[in-house]
Backbone as CSV, one residue per row, in Angstrom:
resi,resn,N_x,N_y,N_z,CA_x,CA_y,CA_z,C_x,C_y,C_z
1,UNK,127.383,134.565,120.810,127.934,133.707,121.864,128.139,132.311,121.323
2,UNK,129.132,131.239,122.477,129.116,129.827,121.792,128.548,128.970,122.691
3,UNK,127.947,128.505,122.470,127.276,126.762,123.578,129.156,126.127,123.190
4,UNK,128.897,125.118,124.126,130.237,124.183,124.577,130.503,123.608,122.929
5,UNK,128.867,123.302,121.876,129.135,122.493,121.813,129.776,123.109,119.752
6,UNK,129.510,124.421,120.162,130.035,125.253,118.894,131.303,125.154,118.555
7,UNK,132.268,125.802,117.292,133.480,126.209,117.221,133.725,127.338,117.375
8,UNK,134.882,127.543,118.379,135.022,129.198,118.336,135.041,129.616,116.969
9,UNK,134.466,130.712,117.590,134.900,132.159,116.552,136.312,132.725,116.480
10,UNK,136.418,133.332,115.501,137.576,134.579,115.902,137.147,135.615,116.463
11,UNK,138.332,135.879,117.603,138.138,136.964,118.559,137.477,138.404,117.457
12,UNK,137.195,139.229,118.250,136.323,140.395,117.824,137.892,141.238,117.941
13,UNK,137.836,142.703,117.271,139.072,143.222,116.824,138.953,143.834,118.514
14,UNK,138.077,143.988,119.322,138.065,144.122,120.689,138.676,143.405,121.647
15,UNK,139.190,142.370,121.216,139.897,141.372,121.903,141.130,141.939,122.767
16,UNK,141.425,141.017,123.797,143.005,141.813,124.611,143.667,140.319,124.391
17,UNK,143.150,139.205,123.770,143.960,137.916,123.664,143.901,136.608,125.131
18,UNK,143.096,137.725,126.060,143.445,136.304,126.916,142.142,136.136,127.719
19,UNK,141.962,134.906,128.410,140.962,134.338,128.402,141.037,133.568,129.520
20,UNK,139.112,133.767,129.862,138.845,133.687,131.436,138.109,132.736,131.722
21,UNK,138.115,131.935,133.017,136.987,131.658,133.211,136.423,132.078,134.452
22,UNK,134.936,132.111,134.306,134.678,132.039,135.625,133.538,131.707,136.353
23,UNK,133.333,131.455,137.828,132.533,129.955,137.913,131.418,131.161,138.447
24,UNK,130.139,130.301,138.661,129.449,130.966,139.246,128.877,132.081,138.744
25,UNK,129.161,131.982,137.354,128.162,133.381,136.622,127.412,133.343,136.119
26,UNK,126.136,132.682,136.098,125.268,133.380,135.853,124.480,134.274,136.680
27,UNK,124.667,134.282,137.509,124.036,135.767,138.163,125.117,136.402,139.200
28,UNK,124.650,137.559,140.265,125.290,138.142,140.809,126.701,138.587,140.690
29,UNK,128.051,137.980,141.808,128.999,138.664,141.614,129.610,138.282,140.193
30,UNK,129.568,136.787,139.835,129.907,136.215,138.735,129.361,136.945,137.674
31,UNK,128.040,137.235,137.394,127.921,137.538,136.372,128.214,138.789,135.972
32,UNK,128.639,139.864,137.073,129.232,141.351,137.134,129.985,141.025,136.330
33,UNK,130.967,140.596,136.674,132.610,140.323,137.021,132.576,139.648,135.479
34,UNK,131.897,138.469,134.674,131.941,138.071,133.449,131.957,139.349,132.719
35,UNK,130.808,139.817,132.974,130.522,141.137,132.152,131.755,142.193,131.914
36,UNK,131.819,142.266,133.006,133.300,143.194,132.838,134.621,143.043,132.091
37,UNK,134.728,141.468,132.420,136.128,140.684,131.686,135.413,140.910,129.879
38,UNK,134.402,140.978,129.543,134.148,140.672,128.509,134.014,142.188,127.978
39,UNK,133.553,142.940,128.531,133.733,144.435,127.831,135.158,145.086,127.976
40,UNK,136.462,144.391,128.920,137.471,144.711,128.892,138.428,143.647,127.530
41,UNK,137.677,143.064,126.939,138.328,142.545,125.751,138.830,141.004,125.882
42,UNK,138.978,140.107,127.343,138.563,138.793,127.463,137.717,138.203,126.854
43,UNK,137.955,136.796,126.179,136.962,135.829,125.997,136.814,135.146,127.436
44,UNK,135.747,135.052,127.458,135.482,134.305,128.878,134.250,133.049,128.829
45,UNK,135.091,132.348,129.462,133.570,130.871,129.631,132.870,131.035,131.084
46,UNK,131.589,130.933,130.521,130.809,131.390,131.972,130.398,129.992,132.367
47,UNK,130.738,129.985,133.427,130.361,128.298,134.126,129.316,128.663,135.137
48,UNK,128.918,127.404,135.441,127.268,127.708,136.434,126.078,126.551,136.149
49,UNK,125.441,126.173,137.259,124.841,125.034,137.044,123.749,125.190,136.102
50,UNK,123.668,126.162,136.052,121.829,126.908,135.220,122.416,127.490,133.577
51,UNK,122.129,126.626,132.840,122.550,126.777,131.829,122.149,128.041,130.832
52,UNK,120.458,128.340,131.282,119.907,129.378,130.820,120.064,130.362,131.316
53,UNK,120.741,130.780,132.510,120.711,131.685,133.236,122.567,132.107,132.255
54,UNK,123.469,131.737,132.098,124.575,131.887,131.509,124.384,132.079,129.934
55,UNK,123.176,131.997,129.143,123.014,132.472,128.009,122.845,133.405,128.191
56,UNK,121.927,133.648,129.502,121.206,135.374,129.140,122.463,136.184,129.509
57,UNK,123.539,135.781,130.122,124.815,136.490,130.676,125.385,136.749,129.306
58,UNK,125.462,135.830,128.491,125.968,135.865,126.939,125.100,136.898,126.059
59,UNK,124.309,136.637,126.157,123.655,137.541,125.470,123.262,138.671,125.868
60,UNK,123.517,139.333,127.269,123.984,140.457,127.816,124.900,141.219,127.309
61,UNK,126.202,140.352,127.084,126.934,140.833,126.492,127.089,141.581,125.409
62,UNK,125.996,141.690,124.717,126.133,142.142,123.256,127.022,141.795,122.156
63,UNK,127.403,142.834,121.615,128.676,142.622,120.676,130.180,141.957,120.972
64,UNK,130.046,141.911,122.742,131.134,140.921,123.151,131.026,139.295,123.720
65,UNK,129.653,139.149,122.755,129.163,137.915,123.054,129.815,136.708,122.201
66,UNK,130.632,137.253,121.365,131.509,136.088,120.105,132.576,135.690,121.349
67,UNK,132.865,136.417,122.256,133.949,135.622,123.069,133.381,134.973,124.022
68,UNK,131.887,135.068,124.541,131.594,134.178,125.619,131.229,132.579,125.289
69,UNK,131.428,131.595,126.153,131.575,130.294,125.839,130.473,129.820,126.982
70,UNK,129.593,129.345,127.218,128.521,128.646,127.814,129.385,127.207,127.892
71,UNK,129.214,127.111,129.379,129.689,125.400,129.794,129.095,125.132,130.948
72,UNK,127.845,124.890,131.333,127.253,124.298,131.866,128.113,123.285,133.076
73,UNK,128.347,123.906,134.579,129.045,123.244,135.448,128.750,122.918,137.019
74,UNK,128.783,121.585,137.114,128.729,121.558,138.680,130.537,121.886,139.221
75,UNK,130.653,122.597,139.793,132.457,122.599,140.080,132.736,121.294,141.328
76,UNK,131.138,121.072,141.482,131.529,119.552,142.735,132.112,118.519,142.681
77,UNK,131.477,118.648,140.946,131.624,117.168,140.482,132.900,117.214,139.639
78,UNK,134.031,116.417,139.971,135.434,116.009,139.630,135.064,116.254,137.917
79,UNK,134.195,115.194,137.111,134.584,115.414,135.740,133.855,116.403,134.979
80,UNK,133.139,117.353,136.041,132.417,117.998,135.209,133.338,119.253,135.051
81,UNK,134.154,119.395,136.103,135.361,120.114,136.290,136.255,120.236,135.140
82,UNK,136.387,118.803,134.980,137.449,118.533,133.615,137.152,118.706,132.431
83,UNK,135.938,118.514,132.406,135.122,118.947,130.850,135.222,120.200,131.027
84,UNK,134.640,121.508,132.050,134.897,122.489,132.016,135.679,123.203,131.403
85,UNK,137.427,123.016,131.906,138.880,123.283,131.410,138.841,122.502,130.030
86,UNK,138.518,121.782,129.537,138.824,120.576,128.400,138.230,121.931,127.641
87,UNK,136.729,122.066,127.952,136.412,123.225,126.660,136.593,124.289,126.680
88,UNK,137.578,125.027,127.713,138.114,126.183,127.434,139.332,126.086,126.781
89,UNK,140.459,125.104,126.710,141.425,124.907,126.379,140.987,124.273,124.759
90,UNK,139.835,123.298,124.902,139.705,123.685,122.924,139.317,124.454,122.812
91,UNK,138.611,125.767,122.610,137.991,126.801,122.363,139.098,128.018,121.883
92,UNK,140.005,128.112,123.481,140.709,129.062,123.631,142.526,128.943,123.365
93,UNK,142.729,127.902,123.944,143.703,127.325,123.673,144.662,127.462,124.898
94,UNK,144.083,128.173,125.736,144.845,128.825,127.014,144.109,129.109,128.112
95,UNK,144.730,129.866,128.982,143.555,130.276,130.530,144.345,131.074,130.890
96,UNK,144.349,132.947,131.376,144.905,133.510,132.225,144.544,133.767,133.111
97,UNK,143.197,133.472,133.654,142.698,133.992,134.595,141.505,132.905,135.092
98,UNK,141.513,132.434,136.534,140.151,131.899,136.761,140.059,132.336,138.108
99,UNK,138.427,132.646,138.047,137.922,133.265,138.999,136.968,132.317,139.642
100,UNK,137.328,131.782,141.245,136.908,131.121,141.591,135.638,131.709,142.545
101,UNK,134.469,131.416,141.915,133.574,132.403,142.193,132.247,131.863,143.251
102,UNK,132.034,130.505,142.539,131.091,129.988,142.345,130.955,129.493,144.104
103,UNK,129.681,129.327,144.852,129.360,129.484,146.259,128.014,129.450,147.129
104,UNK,127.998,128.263,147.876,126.531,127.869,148.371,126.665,128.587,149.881
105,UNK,125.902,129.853,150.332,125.643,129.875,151.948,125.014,128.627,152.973
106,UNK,123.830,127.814,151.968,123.327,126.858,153.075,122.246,127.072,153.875
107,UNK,121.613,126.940,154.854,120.661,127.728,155.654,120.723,127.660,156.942
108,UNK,120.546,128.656,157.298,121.035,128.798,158.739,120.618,128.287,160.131
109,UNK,121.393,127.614,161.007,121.195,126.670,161.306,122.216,126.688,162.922
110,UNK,121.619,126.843,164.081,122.448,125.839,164.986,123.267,125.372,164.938
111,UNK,124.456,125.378,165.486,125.250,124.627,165.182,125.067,122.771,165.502
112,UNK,124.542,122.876,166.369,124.572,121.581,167.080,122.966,121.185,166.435
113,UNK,122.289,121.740,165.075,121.534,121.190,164.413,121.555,121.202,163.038
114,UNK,122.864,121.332,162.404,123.390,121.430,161.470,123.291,119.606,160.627
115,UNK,122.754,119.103,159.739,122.632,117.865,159.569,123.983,118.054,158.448
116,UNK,124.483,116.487,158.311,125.586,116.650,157.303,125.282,116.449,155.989
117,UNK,124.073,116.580,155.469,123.713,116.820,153.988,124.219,118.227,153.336
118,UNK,123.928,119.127,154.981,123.729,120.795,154.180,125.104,120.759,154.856
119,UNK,126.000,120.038,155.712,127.580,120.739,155.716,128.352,120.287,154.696
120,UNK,127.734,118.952,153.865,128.394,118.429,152.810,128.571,119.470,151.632
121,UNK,126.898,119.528,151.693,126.672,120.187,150.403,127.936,121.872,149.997
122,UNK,127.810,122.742,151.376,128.731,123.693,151.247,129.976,123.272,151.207
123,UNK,130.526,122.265,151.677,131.908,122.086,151.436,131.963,121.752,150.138
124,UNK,131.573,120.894,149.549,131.317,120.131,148.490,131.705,121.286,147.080
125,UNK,130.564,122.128,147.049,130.859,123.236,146.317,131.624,124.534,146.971
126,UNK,131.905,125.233,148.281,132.779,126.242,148.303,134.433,126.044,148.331
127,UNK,134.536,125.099,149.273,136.044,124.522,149.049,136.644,123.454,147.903
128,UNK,135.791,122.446,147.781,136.696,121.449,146.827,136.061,121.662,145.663
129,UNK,135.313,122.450,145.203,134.659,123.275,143.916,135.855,124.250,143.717
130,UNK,136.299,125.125,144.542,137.327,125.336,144.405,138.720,125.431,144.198
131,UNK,138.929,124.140,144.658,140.532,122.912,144.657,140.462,122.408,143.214
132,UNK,138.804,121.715,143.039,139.128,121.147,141.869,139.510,121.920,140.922
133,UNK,138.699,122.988,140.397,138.982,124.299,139.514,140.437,124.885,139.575
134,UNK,141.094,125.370,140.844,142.215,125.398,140.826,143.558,124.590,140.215
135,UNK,143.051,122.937,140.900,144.165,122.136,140.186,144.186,122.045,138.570
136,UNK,143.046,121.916,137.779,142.718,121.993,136.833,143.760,123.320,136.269
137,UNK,143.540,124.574,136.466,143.756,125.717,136.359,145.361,125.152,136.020
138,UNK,145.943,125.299,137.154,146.858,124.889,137.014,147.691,123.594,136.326
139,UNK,147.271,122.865,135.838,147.187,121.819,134.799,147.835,123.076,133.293
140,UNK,146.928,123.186,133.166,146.342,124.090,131.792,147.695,125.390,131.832
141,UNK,147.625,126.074,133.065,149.043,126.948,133.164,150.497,126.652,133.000
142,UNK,150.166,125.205,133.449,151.927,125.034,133.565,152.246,124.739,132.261
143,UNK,151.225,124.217,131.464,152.006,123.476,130.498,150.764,124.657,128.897
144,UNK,150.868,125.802,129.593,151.078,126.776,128.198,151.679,127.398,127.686
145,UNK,152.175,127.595,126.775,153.102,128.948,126.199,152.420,130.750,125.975
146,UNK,152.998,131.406,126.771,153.348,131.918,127.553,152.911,130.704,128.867
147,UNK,154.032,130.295,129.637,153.256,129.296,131.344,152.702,130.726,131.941
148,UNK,152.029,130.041,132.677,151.496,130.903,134.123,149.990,131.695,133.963
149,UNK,149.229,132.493,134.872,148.086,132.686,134.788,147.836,133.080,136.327
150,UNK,146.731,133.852,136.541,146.513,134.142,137.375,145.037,133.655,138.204
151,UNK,145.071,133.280,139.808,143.388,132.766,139.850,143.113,133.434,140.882
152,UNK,142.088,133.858,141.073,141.643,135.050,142.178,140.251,133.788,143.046
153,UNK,139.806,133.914,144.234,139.411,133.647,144.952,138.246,134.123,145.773
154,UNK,136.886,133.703,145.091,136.285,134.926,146.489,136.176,134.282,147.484
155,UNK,136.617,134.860,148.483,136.688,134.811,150.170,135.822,135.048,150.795
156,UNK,135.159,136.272,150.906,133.665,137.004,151.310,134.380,137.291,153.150
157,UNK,133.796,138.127,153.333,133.756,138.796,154.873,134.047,137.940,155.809
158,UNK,133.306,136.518,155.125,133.419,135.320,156.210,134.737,134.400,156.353
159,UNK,135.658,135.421,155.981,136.783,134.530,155.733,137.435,134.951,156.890
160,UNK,136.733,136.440,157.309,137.634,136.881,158.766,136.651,136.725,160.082
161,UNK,134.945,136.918,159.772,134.485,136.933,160.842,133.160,136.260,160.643
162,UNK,132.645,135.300,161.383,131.219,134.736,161.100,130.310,135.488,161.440
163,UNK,128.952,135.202,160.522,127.923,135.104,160.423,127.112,134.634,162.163
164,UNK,126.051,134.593,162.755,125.649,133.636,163.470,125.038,132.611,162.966
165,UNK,125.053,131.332,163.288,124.432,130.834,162.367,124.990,129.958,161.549
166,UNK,126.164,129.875,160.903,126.589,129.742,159.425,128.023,129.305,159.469
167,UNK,128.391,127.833,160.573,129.283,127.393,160.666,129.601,127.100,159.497
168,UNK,128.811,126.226,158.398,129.410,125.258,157.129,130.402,126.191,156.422
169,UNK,129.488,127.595,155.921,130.051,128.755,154.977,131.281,129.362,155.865
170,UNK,131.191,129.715,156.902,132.252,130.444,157.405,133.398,129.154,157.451
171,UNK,133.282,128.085,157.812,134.321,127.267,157.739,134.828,127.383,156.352
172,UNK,134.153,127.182,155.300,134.797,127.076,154.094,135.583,128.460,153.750
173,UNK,135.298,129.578,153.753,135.783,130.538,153.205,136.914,131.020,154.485
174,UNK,136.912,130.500,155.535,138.302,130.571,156.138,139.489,129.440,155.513
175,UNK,138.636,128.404,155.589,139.156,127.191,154.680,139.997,127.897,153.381
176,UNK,138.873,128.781,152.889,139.227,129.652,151.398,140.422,130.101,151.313
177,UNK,141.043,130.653,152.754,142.059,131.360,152.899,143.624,131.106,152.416
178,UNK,143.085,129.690,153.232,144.481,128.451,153.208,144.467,128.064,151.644
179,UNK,143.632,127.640,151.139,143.712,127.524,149.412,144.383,128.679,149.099
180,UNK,143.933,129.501,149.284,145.185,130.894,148.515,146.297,131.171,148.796
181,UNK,146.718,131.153,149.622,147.411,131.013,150.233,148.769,129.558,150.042
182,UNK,148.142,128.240,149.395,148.872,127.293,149.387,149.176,127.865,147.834
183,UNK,148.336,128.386,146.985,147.989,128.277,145.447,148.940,129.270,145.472
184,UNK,148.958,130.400,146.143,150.285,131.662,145.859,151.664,130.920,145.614
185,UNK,151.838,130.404,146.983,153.233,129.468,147.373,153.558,128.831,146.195
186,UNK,152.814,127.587,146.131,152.775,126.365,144.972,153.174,126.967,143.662
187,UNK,152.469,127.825,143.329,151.926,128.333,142.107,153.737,129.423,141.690
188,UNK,154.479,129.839,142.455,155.660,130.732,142.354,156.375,130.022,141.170
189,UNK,156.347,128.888,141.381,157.529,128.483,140.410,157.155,128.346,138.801
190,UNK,156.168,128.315,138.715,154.729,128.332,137.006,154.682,129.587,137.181
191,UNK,154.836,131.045,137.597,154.242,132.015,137.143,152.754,132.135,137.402
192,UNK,152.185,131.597,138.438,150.812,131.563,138.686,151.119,132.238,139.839
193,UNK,149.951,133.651,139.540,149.798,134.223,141.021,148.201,134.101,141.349
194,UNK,148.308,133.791,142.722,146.787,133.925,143.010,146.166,134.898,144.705
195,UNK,145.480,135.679,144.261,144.762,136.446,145.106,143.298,136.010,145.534
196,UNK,142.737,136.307,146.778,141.665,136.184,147.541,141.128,137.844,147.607
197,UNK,139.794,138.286,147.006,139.071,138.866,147.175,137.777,138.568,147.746
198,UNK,137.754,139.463,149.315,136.496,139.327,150.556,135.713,140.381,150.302
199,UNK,134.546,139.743,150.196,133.556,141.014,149.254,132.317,140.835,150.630
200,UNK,131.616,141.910,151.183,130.880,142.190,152.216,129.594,142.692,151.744
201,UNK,128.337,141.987,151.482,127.422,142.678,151.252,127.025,143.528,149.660
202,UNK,127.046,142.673,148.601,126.701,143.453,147.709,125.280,143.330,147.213
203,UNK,125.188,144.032,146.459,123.424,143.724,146.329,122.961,143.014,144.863
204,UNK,122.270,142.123,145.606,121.920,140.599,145.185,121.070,140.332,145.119
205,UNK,120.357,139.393,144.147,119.012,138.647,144.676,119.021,137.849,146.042
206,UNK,120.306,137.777,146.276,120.743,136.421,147.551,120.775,137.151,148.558
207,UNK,120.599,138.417,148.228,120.817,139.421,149.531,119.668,140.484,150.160
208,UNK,118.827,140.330,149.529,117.734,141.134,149.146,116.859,141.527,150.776
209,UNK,117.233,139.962,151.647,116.754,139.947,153.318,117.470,140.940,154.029
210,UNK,118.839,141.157,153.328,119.610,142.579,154.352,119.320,143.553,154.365
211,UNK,118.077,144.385,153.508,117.669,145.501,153.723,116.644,145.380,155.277
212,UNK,116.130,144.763,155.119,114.834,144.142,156.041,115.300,143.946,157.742
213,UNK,116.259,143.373,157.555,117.401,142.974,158.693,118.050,141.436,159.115
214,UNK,118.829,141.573,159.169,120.133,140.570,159.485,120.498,139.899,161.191
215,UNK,120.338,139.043,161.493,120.545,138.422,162.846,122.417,138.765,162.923
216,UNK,122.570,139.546,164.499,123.846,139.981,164.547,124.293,138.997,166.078
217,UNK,125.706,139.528,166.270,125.849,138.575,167.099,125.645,138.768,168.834
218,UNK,124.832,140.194,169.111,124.214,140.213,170.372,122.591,140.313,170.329
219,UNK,122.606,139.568,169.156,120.594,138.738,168.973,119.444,139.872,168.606
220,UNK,120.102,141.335,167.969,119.685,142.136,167.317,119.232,141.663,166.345
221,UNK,118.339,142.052,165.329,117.927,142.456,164.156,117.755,143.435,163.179
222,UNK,119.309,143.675,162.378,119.263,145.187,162.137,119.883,145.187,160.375
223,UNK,118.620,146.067,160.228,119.257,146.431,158.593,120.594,146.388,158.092
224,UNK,121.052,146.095,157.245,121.978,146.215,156.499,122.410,146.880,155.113
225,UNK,123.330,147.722,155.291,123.958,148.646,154.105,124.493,147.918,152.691
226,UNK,124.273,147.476,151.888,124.442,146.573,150.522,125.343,147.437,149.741
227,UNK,125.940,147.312,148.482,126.389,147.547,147.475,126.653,147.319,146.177
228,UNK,126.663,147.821,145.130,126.383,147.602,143.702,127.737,146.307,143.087
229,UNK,127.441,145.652,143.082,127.891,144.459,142.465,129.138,144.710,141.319
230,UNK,128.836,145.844,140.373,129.763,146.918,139.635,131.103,147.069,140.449
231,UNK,131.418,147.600,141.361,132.425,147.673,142.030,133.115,146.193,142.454
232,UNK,132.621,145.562,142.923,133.729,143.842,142.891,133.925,143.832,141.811
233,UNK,133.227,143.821,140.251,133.760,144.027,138.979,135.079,144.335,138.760
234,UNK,135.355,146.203,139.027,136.211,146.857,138.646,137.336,146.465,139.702
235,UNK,137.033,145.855,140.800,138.031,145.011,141.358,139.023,143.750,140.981
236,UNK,137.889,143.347,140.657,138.652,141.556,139.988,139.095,142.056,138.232
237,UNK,138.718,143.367,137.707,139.761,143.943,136.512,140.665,144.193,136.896
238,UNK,140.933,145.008,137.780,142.388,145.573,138.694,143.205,144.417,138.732
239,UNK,142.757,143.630,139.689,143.368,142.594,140.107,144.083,141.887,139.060
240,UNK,142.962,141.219,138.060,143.076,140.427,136.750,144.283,141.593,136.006
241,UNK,144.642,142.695,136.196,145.462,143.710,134.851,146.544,144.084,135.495
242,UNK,146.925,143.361,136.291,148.806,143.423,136.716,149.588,142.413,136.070
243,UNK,150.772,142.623,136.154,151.619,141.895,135.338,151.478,140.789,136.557
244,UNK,152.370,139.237,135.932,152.440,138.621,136.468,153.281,138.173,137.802
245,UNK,154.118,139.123,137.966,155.330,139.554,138.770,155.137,140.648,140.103
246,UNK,153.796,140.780,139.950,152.851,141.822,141.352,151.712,141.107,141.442
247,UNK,150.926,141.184,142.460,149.645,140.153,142.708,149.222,140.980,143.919
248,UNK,147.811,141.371,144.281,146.871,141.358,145.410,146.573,140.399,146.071
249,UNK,147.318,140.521,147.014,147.108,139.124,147.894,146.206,138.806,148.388
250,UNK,145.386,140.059,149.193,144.030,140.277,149.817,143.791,141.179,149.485
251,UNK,142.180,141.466,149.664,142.008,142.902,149.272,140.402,142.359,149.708
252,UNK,140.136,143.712,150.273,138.371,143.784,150.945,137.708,144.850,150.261
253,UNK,136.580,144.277,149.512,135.456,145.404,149.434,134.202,144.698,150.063
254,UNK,133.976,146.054,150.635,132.423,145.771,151.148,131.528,147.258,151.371
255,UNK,130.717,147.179,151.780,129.464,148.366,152.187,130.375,148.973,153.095
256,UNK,130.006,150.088,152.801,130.913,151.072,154.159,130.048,150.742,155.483
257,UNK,128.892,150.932,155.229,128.268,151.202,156.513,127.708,149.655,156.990
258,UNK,127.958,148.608,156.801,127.856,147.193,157.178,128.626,146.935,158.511
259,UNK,127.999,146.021,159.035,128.673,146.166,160.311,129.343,145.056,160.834
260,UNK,130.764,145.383,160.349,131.875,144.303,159.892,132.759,144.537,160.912
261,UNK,133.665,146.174,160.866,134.188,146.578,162.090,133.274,146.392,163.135
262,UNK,133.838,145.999,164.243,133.256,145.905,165.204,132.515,144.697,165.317
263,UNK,132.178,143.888,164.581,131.485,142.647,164.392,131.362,141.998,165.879
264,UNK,130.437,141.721,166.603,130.253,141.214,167.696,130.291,142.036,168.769
């Protein structure tokens, strides 16, 4: 693997040539989803505030660890953003893909006792953690040879139906919507396509209370059906392995048996 502060390597003869980033990996969906880009022949920079937690993602990797790049990121913070892209673009020289991953729930809360530290804090990192990464993204796309690139979005369940509880997060990832939505539009004339993937329940350390049970929205308390993290993977490959001229606009995975239909 490389710290930020290494020189790349040359790609491994495993290589497919193009190169990812994506936020929010060192653990869970991010770090699936790294894993995957990286055994499908991507170099990928794993971003994430926990610097050690994104080695061990690197060094997960095994033998496809010469393409992973460690960059240590708040996506909140405007220049840490820019350093981000700065060292994928020296490293790599390009970006086809960024996966905007990275995502605070907050704690749950009343609405009408919601303080604005913890609504800051989720906006802070789910939406304009997102904008910033995006504009960046797009920086770096327009002006590469081959232009264009693709950026996928996670949305999560809460992009169609809330949580109780969990105004900040559900605002943002509806919020999420409209970012993809502007980034598709915008993005037509660069060859940038971008998709929103709403992922429901996978199984997580962050999720670990949904076996136990989940506050629903007629004041039940009832278990919840999870799913292997592997599958959003082989999703955001799908997604990530169309030409640039077709795009998933939306697309939902979640637990079958979660209780989404019908929600409320």
């Amino acid at each position: 693997m490389m710290s930020e502060e290494e020189c790349a390597v040359s790609p491994s003869s495993s290589s497919n040539g193009k190169v990812a980033i994506v936020t929010g990996a060192g653990t869970g969906i991010g770090k699936s989803s790294a894993l995957a880009l990286l055994e499908a022949g991507y170099a990928v920079v794993l971003a994430g505030r926990r610097a050690e937690l994104l080695e061990e993602v690197a060094v997960e990797a095994g033998s496809a660890s010469s393409r992973a790049l460690v960059v240590p990121t708040d996506v909140s913070d405007p220049e840490s953003v820019r350093a981000l892209f700065a060292s994928a673009k020296e490293k790599f020289g390009r970006l086809d893909l960024l996966f905007n991953n990275a995502g605070l729930f907050g704690p749950r809360a009343l609405l009408e006792d919601i303080n604005y530290e913890d609504w800051k804090a989720v906006v802070d990192v789910n939406l304009t953690g997102a904008f910033l990464c995006t504009q960046e993204a797009f920086r770096l796309m327009i002006n590469q040879n081959p232009q264009g690139g693709r950026i996928i979005n996670n949305g999560s369940i809460s992009a169609h139906a809330p949580r109780p509880n969990s105004a900040p997060y559900t605002s943002t990832k509806h919020a999420m919507t409209g970012l993809t939505k502007s980034t598709s539009l915008d993005g037509r004339k660069y060859d940038i396509a971008c998709g929103q993937i709403d992922i429901g329940n996978t199984a997580t350390d962050s999720t670990l209370g949904m076996a136990q049970g989940m506050p629903q929205p007629n004041g039940e308390v009832v278990p919840e059906a999870r799913f292997d993290t592997a599958h959003v993977a082989q999703a955001i490959l799908y997604m990530a392995s169309l030409p640039l001229d077709a795009n998933v606009q939306f697309m939902t995975v979640m637990a079958t048996k979660m209780p989404y239909i019908g929600r409320g």
